[in-house]
N, C-alpha and C positions, 0 to 999 in steps of 0.2 A: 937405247939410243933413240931419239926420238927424229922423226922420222921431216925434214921441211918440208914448204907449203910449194907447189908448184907458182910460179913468179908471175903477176897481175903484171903485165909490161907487153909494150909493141916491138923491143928494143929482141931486135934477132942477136944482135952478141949476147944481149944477156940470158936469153933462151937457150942459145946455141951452150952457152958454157956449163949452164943450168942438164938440160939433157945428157951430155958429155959427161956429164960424173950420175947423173938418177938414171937408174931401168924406168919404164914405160910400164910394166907390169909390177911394179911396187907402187902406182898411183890409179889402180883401175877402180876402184870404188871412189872417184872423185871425176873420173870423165862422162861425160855424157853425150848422147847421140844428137846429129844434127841434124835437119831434115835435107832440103834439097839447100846445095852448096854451089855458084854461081862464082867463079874467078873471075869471067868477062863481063859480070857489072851486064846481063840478059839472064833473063829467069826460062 
């Protein structure tokens, strides 16, 4: 069974529905680390 491509989209339902059915741990060789991560837009 061959295995999809995690989803190139901003679109949180389509994320959301995407995750809800794929493990996290059946895509670890395709994530990568990120350095320092800022939500309020101040480094």
């Amino acid at each position: 069974m061959k295995r999809p491509n995690i989803p190139q989209t901003d679109s949180i339902q389509e994320l959301t529905h995407f995750w809800d059915a794929h493990d996290l741990t059946d895509f670890e060789n395709e994530l990568e680390q990120v350095g320092n991560l800022s939500l309020n837009g101040k480094s």
